[in-house]
C-alpha positions as CSV (number, residue, x, y, z in Angstrom):
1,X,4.4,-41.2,4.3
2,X,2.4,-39.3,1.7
3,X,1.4,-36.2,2.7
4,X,-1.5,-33.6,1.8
5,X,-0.2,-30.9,-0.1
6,X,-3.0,-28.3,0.6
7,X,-3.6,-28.9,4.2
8,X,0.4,-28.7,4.4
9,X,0.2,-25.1,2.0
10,X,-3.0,-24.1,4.9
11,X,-0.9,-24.4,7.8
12,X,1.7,-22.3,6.8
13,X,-0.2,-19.3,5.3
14,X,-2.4,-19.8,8.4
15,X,0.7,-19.7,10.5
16,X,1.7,-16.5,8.8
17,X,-1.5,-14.9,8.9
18,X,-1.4,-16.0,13.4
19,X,1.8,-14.0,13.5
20,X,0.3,-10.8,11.5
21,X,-2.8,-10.2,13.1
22,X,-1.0,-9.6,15.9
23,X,1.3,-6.6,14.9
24,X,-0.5,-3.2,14.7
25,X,-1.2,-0.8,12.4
26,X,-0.7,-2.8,9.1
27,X,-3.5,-4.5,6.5
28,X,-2.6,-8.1,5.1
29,X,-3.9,-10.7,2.9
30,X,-2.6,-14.5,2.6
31,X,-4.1,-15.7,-0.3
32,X,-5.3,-19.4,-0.4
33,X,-4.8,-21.8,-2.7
34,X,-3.0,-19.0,-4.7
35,X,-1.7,-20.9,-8.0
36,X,0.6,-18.0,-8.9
37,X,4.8,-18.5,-8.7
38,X,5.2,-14.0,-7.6
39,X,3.3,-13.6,-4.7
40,X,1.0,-15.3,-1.7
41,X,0.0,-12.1,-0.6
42,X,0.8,-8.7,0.5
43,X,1.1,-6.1,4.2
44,X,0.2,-2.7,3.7
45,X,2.5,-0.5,6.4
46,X,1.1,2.1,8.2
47,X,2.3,4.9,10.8
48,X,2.0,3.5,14.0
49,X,-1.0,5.0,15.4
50,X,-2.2,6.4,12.7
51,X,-6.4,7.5,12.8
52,X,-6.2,7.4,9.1
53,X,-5.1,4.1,6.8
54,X,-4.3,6.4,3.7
55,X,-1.9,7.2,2.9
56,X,-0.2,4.4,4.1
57,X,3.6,4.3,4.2
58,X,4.1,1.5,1.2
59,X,3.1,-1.6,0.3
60,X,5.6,-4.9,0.8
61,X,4.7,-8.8,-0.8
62,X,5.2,-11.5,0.2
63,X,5.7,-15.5,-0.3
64,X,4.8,-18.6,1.6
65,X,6.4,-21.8,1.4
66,X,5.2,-24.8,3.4
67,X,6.8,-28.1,3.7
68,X,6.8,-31.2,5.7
69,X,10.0,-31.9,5.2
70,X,12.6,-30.9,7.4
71,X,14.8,-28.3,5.7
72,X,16.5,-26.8,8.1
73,X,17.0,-23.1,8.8
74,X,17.9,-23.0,5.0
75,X,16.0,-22.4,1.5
76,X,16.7,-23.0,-2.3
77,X,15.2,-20.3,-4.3
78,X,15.1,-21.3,-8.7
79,X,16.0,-18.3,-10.8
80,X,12.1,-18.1,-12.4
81,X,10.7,-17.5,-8.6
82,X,14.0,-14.8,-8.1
83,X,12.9,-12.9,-11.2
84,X,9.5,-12.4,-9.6
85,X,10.4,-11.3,-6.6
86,X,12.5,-8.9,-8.1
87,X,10.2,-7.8,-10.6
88,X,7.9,-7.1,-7.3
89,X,10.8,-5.0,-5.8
90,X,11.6,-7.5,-3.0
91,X,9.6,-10.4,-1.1
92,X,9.2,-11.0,2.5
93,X,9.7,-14.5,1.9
94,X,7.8,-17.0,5.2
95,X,8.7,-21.0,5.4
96,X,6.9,-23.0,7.6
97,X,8.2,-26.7,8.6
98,X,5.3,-28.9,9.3
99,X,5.2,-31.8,11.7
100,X,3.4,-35.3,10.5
101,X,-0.1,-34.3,12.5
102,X,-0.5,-31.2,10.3
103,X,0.6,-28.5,13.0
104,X,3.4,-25.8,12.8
105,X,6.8,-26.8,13.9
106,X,9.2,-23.5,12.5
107,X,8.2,-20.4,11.0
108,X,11.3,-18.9,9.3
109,X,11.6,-16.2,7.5
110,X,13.7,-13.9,4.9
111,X,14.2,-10.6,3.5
112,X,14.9,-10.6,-0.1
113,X,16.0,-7.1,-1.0
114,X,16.3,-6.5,-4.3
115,X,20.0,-6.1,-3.9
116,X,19.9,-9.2,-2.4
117,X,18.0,-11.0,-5.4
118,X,20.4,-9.4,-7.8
119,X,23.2,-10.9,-6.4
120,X,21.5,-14.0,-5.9
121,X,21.2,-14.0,-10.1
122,X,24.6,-12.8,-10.4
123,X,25.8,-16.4,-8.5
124,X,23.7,-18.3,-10.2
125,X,25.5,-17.1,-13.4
126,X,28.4,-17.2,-12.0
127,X,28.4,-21.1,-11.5
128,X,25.7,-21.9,-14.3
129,X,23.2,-23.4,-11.7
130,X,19.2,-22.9,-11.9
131,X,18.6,-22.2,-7.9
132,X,20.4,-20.4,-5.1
133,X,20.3,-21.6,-1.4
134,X,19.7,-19.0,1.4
135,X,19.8,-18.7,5.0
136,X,16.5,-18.5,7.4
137,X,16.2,-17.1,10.6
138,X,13.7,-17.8,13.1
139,X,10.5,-15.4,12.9
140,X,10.4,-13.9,16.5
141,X,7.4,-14.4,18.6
142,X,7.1,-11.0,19.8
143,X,4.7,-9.1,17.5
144,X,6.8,-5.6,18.1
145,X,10.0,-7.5,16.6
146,X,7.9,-8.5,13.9
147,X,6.8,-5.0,13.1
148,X,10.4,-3.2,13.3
149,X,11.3,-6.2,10.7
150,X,8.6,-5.1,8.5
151,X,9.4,-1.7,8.5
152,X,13.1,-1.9,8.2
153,X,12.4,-4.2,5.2
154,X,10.1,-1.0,3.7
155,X,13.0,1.3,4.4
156,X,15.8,-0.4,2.4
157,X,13.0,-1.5,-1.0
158,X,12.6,2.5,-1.0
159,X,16.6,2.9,-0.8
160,X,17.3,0.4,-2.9
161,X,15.1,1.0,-5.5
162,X,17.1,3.3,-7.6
163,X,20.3,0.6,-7.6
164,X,21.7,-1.7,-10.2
165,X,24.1,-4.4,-8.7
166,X,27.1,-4.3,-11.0
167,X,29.4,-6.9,-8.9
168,X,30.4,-7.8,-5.8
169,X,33.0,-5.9,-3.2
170,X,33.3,-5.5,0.5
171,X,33.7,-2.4,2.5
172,X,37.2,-1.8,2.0
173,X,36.8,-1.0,-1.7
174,X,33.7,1.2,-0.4
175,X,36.7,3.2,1.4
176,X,38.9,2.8,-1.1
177,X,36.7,6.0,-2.6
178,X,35.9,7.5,1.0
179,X,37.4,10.7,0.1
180,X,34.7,11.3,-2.4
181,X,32.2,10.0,0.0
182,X,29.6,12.8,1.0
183,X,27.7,10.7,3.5
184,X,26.9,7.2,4.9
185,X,23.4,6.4,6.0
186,X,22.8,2.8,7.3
187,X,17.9,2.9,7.6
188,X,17.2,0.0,10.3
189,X,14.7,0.3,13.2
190,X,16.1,-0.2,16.3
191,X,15.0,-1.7,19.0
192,X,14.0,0.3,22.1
193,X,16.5,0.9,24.4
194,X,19.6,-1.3,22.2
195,X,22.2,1.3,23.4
196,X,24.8,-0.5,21.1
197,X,25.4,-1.4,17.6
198,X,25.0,-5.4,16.8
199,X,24.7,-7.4,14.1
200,X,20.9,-8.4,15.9
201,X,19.9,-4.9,15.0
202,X,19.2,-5.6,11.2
203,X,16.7,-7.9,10.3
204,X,18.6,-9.8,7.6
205,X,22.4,-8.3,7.6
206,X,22.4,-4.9,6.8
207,X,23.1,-1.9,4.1
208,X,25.0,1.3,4.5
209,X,23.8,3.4,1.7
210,X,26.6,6.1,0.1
211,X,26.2,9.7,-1.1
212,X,29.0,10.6,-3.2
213,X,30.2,14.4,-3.1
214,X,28.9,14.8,-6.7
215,X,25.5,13.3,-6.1
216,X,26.0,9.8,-7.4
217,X,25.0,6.8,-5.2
218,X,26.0,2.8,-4.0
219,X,25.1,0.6,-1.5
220,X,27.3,-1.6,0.6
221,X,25.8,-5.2,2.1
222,X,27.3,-6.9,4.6
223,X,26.4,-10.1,6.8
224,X,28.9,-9.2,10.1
225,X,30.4,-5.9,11.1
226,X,33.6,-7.3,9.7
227,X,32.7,-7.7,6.4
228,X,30.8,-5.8,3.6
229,X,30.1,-6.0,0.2
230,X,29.9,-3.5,-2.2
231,X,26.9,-3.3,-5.2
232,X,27.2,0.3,-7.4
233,X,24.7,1.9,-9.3
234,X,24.7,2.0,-12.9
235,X,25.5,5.8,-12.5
236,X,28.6,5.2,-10.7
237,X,31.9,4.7,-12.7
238,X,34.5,1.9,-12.1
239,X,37.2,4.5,-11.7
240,X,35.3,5.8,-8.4
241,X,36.5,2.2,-7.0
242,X,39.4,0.7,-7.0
243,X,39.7,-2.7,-8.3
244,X,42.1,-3.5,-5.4
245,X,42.5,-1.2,-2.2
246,X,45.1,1.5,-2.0
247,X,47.4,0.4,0.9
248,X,50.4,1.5,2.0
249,X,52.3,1.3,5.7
250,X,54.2,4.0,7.0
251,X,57.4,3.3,9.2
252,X,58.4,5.2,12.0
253,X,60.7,5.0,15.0
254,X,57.5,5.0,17.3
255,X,54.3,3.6,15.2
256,X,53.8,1.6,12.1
257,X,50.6,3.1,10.2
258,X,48.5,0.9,8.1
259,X,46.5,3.0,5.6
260,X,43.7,1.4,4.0
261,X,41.5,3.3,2.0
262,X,40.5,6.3,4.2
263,X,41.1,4.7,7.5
264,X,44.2,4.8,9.2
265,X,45.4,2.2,11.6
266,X,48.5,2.9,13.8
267,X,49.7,1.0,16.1
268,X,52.9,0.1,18.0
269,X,55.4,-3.3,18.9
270,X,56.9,-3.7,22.0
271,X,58.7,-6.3,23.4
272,X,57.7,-7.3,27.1
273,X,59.1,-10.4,28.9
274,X,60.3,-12.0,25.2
275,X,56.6,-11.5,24.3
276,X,55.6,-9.0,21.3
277,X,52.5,-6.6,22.4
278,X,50.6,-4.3,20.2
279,X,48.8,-1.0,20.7
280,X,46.7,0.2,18.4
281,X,45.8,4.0,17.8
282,X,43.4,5.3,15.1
283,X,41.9,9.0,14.7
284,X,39.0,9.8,12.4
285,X,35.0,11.0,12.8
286,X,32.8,9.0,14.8
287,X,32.1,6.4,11.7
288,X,35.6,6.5,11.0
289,X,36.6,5.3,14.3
290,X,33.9,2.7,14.1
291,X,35.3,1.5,10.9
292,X,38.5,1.1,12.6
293,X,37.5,-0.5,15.8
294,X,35.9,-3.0,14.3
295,X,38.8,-3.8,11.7
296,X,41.0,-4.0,14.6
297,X,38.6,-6.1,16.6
298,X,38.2,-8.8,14.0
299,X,42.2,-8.6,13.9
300,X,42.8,-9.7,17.5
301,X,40.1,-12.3,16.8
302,X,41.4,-14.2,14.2
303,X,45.0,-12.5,13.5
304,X,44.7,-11.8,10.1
305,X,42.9,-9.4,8.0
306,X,42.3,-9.2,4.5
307,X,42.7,-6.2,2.3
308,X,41.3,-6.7,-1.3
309,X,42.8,-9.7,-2.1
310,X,45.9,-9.3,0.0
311,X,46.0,-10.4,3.3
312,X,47.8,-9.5,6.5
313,X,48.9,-11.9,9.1
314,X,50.3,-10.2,12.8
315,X,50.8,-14.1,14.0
316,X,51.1,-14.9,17.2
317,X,51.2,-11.1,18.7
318,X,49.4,-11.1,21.9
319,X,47.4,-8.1,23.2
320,X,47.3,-6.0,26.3
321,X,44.1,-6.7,27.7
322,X,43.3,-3.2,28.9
323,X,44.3,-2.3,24.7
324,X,41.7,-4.1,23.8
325,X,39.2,-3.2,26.4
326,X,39.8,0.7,25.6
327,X,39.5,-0.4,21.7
328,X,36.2,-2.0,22.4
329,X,35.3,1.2,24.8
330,X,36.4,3.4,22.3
331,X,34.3,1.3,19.6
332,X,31.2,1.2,20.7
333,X,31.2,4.6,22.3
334,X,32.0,6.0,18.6
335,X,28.7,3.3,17.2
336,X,26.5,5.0,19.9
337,X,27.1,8.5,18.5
338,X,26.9,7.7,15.0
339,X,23.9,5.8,15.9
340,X,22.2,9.0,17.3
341,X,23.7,11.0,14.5
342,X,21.5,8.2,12.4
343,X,18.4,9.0,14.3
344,X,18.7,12.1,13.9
345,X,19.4,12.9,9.9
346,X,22.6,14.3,10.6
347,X,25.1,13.6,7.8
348,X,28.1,14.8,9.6
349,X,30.9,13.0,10.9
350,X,32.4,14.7,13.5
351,X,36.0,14.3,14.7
352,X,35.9,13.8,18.7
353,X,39.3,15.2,19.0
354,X,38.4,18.2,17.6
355,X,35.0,18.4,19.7
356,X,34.4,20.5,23.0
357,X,34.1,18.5,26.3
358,X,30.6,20.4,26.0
359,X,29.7,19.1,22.8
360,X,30.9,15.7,23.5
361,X,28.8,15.4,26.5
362,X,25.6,17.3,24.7
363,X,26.1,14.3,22.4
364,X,26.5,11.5,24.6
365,X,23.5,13.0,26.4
366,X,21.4,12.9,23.0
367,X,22.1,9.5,23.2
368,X,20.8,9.0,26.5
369,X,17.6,11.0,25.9
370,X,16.7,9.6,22.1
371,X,18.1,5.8,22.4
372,X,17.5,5.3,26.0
373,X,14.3,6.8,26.4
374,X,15.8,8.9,29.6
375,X,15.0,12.2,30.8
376,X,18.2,14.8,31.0
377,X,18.4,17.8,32.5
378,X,18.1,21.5,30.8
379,X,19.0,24.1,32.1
380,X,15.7,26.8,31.9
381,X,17.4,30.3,32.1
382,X,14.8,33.0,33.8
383,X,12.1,30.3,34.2
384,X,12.2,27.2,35.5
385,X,8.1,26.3,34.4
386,X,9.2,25.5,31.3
387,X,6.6,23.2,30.4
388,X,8.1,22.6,26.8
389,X,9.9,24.2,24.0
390,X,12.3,23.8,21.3
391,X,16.0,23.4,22.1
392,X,19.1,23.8,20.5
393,X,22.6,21.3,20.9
394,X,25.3,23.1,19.0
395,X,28.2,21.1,17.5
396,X,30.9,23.4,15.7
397,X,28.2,25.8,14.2
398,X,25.4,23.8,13.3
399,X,22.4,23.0,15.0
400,X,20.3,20.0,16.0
401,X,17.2,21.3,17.0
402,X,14.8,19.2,19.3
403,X,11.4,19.2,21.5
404,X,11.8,19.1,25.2
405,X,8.9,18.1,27.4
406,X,9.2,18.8,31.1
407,X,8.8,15.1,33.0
408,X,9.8,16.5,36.5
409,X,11.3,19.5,37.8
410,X,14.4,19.9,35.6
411,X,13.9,17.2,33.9
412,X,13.1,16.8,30.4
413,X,12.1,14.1,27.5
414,X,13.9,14.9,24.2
415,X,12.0,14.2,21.4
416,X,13.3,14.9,17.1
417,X,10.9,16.7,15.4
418,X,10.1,14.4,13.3
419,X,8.9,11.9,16.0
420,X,5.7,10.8,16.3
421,X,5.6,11.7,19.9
422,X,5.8,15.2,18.6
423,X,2.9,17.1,18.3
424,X,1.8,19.7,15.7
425,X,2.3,23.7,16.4
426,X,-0.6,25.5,15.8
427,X,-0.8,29.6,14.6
428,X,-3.8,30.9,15.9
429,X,-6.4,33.8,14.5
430,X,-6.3,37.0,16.8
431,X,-10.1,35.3,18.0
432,X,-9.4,34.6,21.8
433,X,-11.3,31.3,21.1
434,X,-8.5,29.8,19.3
435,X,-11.0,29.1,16.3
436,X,-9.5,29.5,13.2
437,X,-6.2,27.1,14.5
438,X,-4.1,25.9,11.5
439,X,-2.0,22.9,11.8
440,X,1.8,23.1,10.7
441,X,4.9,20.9,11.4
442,X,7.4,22.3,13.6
443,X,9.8,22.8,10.6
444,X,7.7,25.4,9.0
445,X,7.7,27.6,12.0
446,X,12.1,28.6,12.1
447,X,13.6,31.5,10.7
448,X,16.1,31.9,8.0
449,X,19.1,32.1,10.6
450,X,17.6,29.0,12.3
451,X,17.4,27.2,8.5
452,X,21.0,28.2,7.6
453,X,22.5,25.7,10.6
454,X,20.3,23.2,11.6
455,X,20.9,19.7,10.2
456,X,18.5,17.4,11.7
457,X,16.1,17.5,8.3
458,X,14.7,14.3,7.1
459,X,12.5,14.5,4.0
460,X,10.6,10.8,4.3
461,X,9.2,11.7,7.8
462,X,8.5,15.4,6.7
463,X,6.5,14.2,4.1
464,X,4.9,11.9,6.9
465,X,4.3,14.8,9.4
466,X,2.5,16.6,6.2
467,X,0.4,13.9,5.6
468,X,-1.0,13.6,8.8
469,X,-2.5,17.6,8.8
470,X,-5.6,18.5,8.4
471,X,-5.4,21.2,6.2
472,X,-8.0,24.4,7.4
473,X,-8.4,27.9,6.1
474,X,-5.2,29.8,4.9
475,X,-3.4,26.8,5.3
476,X,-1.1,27.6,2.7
477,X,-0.5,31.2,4.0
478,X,0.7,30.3,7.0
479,X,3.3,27.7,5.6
480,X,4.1,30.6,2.9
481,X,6.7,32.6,5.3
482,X,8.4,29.1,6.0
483,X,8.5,28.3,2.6
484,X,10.5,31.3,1.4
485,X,12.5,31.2,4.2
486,X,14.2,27.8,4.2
487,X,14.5,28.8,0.0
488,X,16.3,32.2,1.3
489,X,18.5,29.9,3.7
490,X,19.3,27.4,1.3
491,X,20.1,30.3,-1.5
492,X,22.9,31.2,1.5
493,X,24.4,28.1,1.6
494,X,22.6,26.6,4.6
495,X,25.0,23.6,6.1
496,X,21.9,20.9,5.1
497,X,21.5,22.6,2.2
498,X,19.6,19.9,-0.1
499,X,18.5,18.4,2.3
500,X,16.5,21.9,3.7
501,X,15.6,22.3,0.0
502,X,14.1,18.6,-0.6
503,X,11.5,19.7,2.6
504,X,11.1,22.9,0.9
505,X,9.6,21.3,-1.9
506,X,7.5,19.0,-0.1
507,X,5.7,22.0,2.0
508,X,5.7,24.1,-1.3
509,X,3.8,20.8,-3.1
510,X,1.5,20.6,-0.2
511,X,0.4,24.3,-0.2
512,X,-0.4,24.2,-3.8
513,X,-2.6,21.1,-3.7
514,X,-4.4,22.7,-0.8
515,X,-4.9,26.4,-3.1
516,X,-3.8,26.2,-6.8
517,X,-3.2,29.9,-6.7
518,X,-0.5,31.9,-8.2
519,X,1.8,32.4,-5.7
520,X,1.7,28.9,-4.7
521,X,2.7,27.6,-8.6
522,X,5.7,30.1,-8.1
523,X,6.9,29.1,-4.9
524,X,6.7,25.4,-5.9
525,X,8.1,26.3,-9.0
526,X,11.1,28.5,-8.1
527,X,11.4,25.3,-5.4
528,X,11.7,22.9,-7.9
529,X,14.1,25.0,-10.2
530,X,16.6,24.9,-7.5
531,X,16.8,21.4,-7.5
532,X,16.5,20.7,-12.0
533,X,15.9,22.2,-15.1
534,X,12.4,22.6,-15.6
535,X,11.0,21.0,-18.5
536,X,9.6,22.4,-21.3
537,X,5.7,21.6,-20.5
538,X,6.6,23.2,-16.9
539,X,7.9,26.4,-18.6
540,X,4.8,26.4,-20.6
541,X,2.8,25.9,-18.0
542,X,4.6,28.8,-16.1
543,X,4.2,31.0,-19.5
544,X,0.7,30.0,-19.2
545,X,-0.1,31.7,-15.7
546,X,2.2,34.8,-16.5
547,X,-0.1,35.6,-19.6
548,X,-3.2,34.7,-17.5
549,X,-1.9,37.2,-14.5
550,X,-0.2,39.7,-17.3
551,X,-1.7,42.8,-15.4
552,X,0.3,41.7,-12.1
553,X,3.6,43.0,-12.1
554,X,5.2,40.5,-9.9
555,X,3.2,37.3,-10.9
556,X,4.5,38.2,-14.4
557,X,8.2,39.0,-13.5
558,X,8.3,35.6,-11.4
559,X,7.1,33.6,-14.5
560,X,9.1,35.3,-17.0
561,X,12.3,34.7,-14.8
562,X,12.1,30.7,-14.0
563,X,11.2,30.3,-17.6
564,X,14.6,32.4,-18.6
565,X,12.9,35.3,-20.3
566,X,15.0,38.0,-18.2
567,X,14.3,40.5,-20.5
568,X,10.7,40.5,-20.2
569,X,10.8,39.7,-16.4
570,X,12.9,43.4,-15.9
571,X,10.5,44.5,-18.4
572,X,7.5,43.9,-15.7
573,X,9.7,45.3,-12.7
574,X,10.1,48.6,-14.1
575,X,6.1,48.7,-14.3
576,X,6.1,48.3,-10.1
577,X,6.8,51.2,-7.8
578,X,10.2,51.6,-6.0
579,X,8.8,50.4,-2.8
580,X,7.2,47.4,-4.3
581,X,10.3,46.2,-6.8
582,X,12.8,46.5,-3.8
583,X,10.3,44.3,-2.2
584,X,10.3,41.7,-4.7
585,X,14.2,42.1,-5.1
586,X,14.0,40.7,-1.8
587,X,12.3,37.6,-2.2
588,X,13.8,34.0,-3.4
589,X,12.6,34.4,-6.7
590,X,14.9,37.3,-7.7
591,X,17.7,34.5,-7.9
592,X,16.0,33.4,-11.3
593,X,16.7,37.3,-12.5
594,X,19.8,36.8,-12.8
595,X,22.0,35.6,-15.5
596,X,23.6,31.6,-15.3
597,X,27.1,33.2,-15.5
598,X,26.2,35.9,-12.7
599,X,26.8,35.3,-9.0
600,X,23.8,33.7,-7.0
């Protein structure tokens, strides 16, 4: 049967565009009769609910293919339309199978990530062919699935912009370097309400993104929880991973220990009846121990498990029932907390064993609250109208600080600050009217004892908060204290330190495009200077405004000292009175008057 190309090409963007105009809070086009091979169009992402379509939160293509043929839940991709999409930083890539009358029979779809696309390539290669089958899954019908897909496809393009695949792994080679591993992050959306991990939660497999303890980065890919693949960036040396994993078993009267990388399996043989039992045993942080369960799960599955390229058999073992229910228990309990951890920013990896029965439960009950969506009871010392306020869970000296709402009496919502459930707090003139209110995030509002231990700091979605004020007279001295606080707390050694300093900058940035005065250059200066060298057109820019402001003492000593001119900064000190150099002692910026070999 011969069929009409461009009636079959119109169902499927129409198709495409039925499923789009049904999710909120995004702008699409689906071009037709486009003629070129990159893109069919594009969906602009915005923050759900926003008033305001600017700025939006990024910008994702996308690519529609239409056939009547039955192809099955499967596409081939050739190597010129995978250079495109790469080139456009990713595709959400739509097929369509259409039936014989012209009408929609399957709308698939696929994220291709640009890790994804350069592995793609790097197969292709690999076995000298010109195109590259993939898997498709069915597009869901429910337009709030199709939105979570969409954004979770934003967050890992921003994630994986900066990466360079260099070859291919899995996630024991990504532990095989664990104990230079600063932090693992894993940006999905979940779905309301999910309380576990599951391979369902990622829209297209999944990536755990790695912070290395000296800054460098890579990015793990996996399509199960049992198996990962590992892509580097080009700033990551081959001698941070091992070519084959380091393991070694350890023997003892009572356990056999399996050490793979940085996880640690032990477990014990017993005979009982003529039949051989194991019990496993593992130890670790909450990740850890999800690491482990689930290496240990996929063991009693299929009895073997492969290490590198070596491979361990336990044969025919059988397992205690109640082991592996307490392994599974223990497994999913860990994936709930590290979950949370997730939600919140929180980059540590605490050890249960080493936890409080308080903390544990604070934390099982922040799971409740923030995954759940349920109300949990505070305790309101000396008032119990607590309407709402900020509140504190402390886990071994650092803080994750949250909104509580009052739902009923004792009873309260949890919200993370940087939720958009959370609204802004306002600092009022002394006018009983309340005119002259100034918006500010919550974030801008803590002290410098509050900035030196709480962790729950996300950049991204402060930069989102910020871009949702609207900015009104003296904005920018009322973020000032905040500012120079979170720079004195980071100074300290605040426990999120860069983290705390990456917001710094962004409330620093947003005060001096709101009033490009003097004070605002320094602080976003002397904010950046933590972070890099200043360049040499920012020093002359900084050399600029210190000539400009000459007369003012401190202006000039601030410019002199983030350019390096010491001398001359001292030199504008000694012009100030006692009472106002002890003053500027005091600030942030005296850091910069010392020397690089002196103490900070």
């Amino acid at each position: 049967m011969n069929f009409d190309s461009t009636r079959i090409e119109q169902v499927g963007n129409n198709a495409v565009r039925d499923k789009l105009i049904q999710v909120e809070d995004i702008k699409y086009e689906v071009y037709e009769n486009d003629k070129t091979t990159a893109i069919d169009g594009y969906i602009e992402v915005y923050p759900a609910g926003a008033k305001k379509k600017k700025p939006y939160l990024g910008r994702i293509s996308l690519q529609v293919k239409a056939s009547a043929v039955s192809k099955g839940s499967s596409y081939r991709h050739s190597r010129k339309d995978i250079e495109c999409y790469l080139s456009e930083g990713g595709i959400l890539f739509f097929f369509c199978e259409v039936s014989e009358d012209y009408r929609e029979k399957n709308l698939y779809y696929d994220c291709l990530l640009p890790v994804d696309l350069r592995e793609m390539l790097r197969v292709m290669k690999e076995k000298g062919t010109d195109s590259i089958s993939r898997h498709l899954r069915l597009l869901p019908d429910d337009p709030i699935e199709l939105r979570r897909i969409i954004e979770e496809f934003l967050e890992n393009k921003f994630a994986q912009a900066p990466f360079v695949l260099k070859g291919p792994g899995d996630l024991l080679k990504l532990t095989a370097a664990g104990l230079k591993i600063k932090s693992l992050k894993m940006p999905k959306v979940p779905r309301r309400g999910n309380a576990g991990l599951t391979f369902d939660d990622f829209s297209n497999g999944g990536y755990l993104y790695a912070t290395m303890q000296d800054g460098r980065k890579a990015v793990a890919i996996f399509e199960s929880l049992a198996s990962l693949s590992i892509s580097r960036t080009e700033h990551v040396t081959s001698g941070d991973f091992a070519s084959e994993m380091p393991v070694s078993t350890t023997m003892t009267a009572e356990f056999n220990t399996l050490n793979i990388g940085k996880v640690s399996i032990s477990f014990a043989v017993k005979e009982s009846n003529g039949q051989r039992l194991i019990r496993f045993d593992y130890t670790g942080g909450f990740r850890e121990r999800v690491l482990s369960g689930r290496f240990v799960l996929a063991l009693i599955r299929t009895g073997t498990m492969k290490v590198g390229n070596r491979a361990f058999s336990f044969g025919s073992f059988e397992f205690e029932p109640s082991d592996v229910d307490r392994i599974a228990k223990i497994t999913d309990h860990a994936e709930r907390i590290s979950r949370i951890l997730d939600v919140l920013h929180v980059e540590q990896d605490w050890d249960p064993s080493t936890l409080s029965d308080k903390e544990l439960s604070d934390l099982s009950s922040l799971a409740l609250a923030l995954l759940d969506g349920e109300p949990v009871s505070l305790s309101t010392v000396g008032d119990s109208m607590l309407e709402a306020g900020l509140v504190d869970v402390n886990i071994q000296g650092a803080t994750i600080r949250l909104l509580a709402i009052k739902e009923s009496r004792g009873r309260y919502r949890l919200y993370d600050l940087f939720s958009d459930s959370v609204p802004f707090m306002f600092c009022f003139s002394k006018k009983e009217t309340g005119e002259g209110a100034i918006e500010m995030p919550p974030l801008l509002l803590f002290s410098v004892e509050d900035y030196m231990s709480i962790v729950n700091f996300d950049a991204r979605s402060f930069e989102k908060k910020l871009a949702g004020i609207h900015p009104t007279e003296q904005f920018d001295e009322a973020m000032a204290g905040g500012i120079v606080s979170m720079l004195q707390a980071y100074d300290a050694g605040a426990r999120a330190g860069q983290k705390l300093l990456s917001v710094a900058i962004l409330a620093a940035k947003a005060a001096l495009e709101f009033n490009d005065s003097a004070d605002n250059r320094i602080n976003y200066w002397q904010a950046v200077a933590r972070e890099r060298k200043l360049t040499g057109s920012e020093k002359d820019e900084l050399a600029e405004l210190g000539e400009r402001f000459r007369d003012d003492a401190a202006v000039s000593a601030a410019c002199s000292a983030l350019i390096g001119e010491r001398r001359n900064a001292r030199l504008a000190l000694k012009r100030m009175d006692p009472k106002s150099r002890s003053l500027f002692e005091s600030w942030p910026i005296a850091r910069f008057l010392k020397c690089p070999d002196e103490e900070l």
